[in-house]
C-alpha positions in Angstrom: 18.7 -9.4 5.3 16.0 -7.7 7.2 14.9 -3.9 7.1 14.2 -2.3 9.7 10.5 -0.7 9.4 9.4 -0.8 13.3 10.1 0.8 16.8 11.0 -3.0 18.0 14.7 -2.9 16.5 17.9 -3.4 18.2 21.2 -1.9 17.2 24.8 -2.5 17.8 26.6 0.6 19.2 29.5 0.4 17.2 27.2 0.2 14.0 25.2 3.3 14.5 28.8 5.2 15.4 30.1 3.4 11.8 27.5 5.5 10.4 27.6 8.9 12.7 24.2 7.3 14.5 20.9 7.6 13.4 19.9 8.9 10.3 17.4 12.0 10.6 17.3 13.5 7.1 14.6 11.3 6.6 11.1 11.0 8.6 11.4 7.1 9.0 14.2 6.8 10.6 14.4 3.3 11.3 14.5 2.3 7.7 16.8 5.0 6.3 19.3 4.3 9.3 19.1 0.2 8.6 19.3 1.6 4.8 22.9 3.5 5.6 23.9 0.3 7.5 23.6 -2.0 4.8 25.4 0.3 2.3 28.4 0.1 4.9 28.3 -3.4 5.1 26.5 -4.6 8.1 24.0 -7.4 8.5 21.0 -8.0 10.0 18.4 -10.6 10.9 15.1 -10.9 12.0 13.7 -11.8 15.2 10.7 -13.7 15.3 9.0 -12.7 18.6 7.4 -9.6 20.0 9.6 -8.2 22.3 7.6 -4.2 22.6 4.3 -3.2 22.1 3.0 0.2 20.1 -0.4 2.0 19.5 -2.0 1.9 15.7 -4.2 3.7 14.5 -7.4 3.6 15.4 -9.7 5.6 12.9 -9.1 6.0 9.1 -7.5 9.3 9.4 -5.5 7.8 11.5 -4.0 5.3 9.2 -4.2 7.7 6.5 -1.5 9.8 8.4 0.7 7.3 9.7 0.3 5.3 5.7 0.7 8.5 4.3 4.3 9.8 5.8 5.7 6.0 5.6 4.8 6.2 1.8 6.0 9.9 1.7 9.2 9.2 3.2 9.7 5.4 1.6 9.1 7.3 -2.0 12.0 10.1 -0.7 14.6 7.7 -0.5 13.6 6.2 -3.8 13.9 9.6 -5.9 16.6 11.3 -3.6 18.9 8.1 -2.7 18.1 5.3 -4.8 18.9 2.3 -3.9 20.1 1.2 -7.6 22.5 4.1 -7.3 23.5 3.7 -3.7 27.4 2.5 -3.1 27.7 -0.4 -0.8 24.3 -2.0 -1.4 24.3 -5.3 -3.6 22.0 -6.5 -5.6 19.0 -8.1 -2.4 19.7 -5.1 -0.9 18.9 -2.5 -3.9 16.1 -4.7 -5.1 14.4 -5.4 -1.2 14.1 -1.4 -0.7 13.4 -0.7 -4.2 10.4 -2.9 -4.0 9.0 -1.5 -1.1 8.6 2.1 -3.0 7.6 0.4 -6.1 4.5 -1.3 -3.9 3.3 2.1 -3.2 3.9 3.0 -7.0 1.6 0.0 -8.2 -1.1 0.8 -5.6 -1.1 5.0 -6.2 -1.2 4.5 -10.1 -1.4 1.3 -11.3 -4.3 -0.5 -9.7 -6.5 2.4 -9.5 -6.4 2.5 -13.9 -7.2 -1.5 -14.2 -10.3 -1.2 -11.9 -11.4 1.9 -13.8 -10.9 0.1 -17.5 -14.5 -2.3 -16.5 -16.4 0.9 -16.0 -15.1 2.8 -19.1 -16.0 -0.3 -20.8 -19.6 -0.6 -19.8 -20.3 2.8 -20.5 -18.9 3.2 -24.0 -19.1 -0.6 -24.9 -15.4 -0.7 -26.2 -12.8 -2.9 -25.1 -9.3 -2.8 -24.7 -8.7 -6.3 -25.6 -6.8 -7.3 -29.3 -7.6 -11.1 -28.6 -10.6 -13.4 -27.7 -12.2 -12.3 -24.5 -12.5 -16.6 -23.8 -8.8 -16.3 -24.2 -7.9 -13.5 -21.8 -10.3 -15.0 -19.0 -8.3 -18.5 -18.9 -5.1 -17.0 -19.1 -6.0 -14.5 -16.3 -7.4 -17.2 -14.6 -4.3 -19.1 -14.5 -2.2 -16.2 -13.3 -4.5 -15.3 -10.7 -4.2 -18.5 -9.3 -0.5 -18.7 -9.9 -0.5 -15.4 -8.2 -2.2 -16.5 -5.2 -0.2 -19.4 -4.6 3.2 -17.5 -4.8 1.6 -14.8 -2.2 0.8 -17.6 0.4 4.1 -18.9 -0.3 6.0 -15.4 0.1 4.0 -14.1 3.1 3.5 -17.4 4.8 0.8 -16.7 7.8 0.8 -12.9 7.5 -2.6 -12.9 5.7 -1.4 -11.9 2.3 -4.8 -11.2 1.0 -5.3 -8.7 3.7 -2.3 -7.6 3.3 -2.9 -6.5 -0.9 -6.3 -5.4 0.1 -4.7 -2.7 2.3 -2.4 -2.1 0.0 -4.7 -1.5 -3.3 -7.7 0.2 -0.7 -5.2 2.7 0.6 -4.2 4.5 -3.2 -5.3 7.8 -2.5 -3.2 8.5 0.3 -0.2 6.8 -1.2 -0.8 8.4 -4.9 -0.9 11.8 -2.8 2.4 10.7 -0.7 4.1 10.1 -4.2 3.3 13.4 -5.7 4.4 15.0 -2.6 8.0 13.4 -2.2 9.4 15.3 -5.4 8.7 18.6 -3.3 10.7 17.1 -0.4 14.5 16.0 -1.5 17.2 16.4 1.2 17.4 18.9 3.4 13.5 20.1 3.2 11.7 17.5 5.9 8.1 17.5 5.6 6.3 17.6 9.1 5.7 14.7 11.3 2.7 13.7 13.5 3.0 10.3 15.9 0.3 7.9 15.9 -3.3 8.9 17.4 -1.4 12.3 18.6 -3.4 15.6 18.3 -1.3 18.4 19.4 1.4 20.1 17.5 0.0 17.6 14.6 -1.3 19.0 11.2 -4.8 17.1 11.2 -6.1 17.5 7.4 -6.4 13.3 7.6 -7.6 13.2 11.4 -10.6 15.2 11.1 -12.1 14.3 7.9 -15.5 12.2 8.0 -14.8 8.6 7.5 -17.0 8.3 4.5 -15.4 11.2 2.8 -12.3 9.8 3.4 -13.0 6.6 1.7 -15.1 8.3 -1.1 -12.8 7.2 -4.2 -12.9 3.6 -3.0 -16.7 4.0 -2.0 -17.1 4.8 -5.8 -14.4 2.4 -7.7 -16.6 -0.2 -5.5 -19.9 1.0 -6.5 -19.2 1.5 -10.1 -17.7 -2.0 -10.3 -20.4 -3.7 -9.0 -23.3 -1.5 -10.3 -22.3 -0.7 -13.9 -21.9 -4.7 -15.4 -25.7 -4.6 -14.6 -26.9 -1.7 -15.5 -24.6 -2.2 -19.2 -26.5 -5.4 -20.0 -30.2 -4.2 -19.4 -29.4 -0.9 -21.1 -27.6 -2.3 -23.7 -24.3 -0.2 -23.3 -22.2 -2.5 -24.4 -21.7 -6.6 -25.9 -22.2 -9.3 -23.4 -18.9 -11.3 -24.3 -16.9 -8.2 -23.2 -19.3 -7.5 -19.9 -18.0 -11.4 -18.8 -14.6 -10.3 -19.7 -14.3 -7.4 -17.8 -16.3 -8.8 -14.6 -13.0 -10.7 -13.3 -11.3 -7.4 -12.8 -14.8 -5.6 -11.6 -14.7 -8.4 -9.1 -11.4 -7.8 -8.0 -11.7 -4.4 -7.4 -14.7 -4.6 -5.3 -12.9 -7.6 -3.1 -9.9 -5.3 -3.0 -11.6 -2.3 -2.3 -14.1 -3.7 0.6 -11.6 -3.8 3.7 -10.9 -0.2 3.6 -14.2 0.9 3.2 -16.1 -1.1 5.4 -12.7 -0.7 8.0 -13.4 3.1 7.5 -17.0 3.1 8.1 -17.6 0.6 10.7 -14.3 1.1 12.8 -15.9 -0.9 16.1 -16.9 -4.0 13.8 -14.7 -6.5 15.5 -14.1 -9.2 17.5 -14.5 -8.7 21.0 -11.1 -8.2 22.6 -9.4 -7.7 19.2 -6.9 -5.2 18.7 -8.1 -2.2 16.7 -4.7 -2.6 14.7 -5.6 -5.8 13.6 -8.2 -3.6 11.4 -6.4 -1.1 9.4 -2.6 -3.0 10.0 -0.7 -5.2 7.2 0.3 -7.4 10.0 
């Protein structure tokens, strides 16, 4: 089965009537109309060859805009026609578009409070840990790797570290997204601007300074990679948990680095490579 999430879709005629055409309660379209399709029993597949072309973003407000509604509207359907409660859909289908919402869950909440647990831990020299800090880093170890194997597996050439780096760089735009969908259920459509389009577009993201933009990243990073230092030579806190908890600092800095430096140095690429190629999952 394959969602639709892009312009580059194809529907049958007599599906889109089934369901009284496309579905516009929702801003993404695409994905609530392939959502109402599955739930009345049709199929799809995917294609695997470009057959249109479409702009991307090409600044950080940019990408916070476009990042922001798909998260906005993926999180509606989630809290205002969940898929574990939708009639029609089986089990693939409830658990494929529940985990696209819960991706933005884990990147808005979740991995924003394990890359600040290092830094509360060099500054007050506690730990959170019940076992051996030896322990922890082998068994993390293992499950990072484990991890990493599985990703390459499940996103075979579509750059899954790029892909989680995005993901985990983009949290304050999706934790705000989140927040926002319970103020949106059906019937109240929050406002819509295309990509890289100015007029007509609320442009709170657009216009903000790139570094400003990026500032709770800029500081997650710095704090990560400052603060296991500066602990040890001020004495903040035990050396054994410093090397425990420099894993996860190190993690959060790799994770947090594409955004950033995406943000702030928006021309650094290849010549003759597609801007997209920057801020995109693809």
């Amino acid at each position: 089965m394959a969602i639709s999430s892009g312009t580059g879709v194809v529907y049958r005629r007599e599906a889109l009537e089934s369901i009284g055409g496309f579905v516009e309660w929702n801003i993404v379209d695409d994905l609530t109309t392939s959502y109402e399709l599955h739930a009345h029993g049709w199929k799809s597949f995917y294609f695997p060859h470009a057959l249109s072309r479409g702009l991307a973003p090409t600044t950080i407000g940019g990408v916070y805009q476009q990042r922001g509604q798909w998260a906005l509207d993926t999180m509606r359907i989630f809290l205002w026609d969940n898929p574990f409660l939708k009639k029609g859909l089986n089990l693939v289908a409830r658990i494929q578009y529940s985990t696209v919402a819960l991706s933005y869950l884990c990147s808005a909440f979740l991995f924003p409070f394990f890359y600040l647990v290092p830094i509360w831990s060099y500054v007050t020299g506690k730990t959170v840990f019940i076992r051996a800090e030896g322990e922890f880093l082998t068994i993390r170890s293992i499950y990072f790797m484990v991890m990493i194997i599985a990703a390459h597996y499940l996103c075979y050439r579509q750059h899954p570290g790029k892909q989680f780096r995005m993901l985990a760089g983009l949290f304050p735009i999706y934790m705000a997204s989140v927040i926002r969908a319970f103020f949106y259920p059906k019937g109240k459509k929050p406002d819509y601007c295309p990509n890289n389009a100015t007029l007509g577009c609320s442009l709170a993201h657009k216009n903000k300074q790139p570094f400003f933009a990026v500032l709770p990243q800029i500081l997650i990073l710095a704090s990560n990679l400052v603060m296991p230092f500066a602990s040890l030579l001020l004495g903040l806190c035990e050396p054994r948990v410093i090397a425990a908890n420099i894993l996860i600092s190190a993690i959060a800095v790799w994770s947090m680095s594409q955004v950033v430096w995406a943000a702030l140095f928006p021309g650094d690429w290849e010549p003759g490579e597609d801007p997209e190629h920057v801020y995109s999952l693809k």
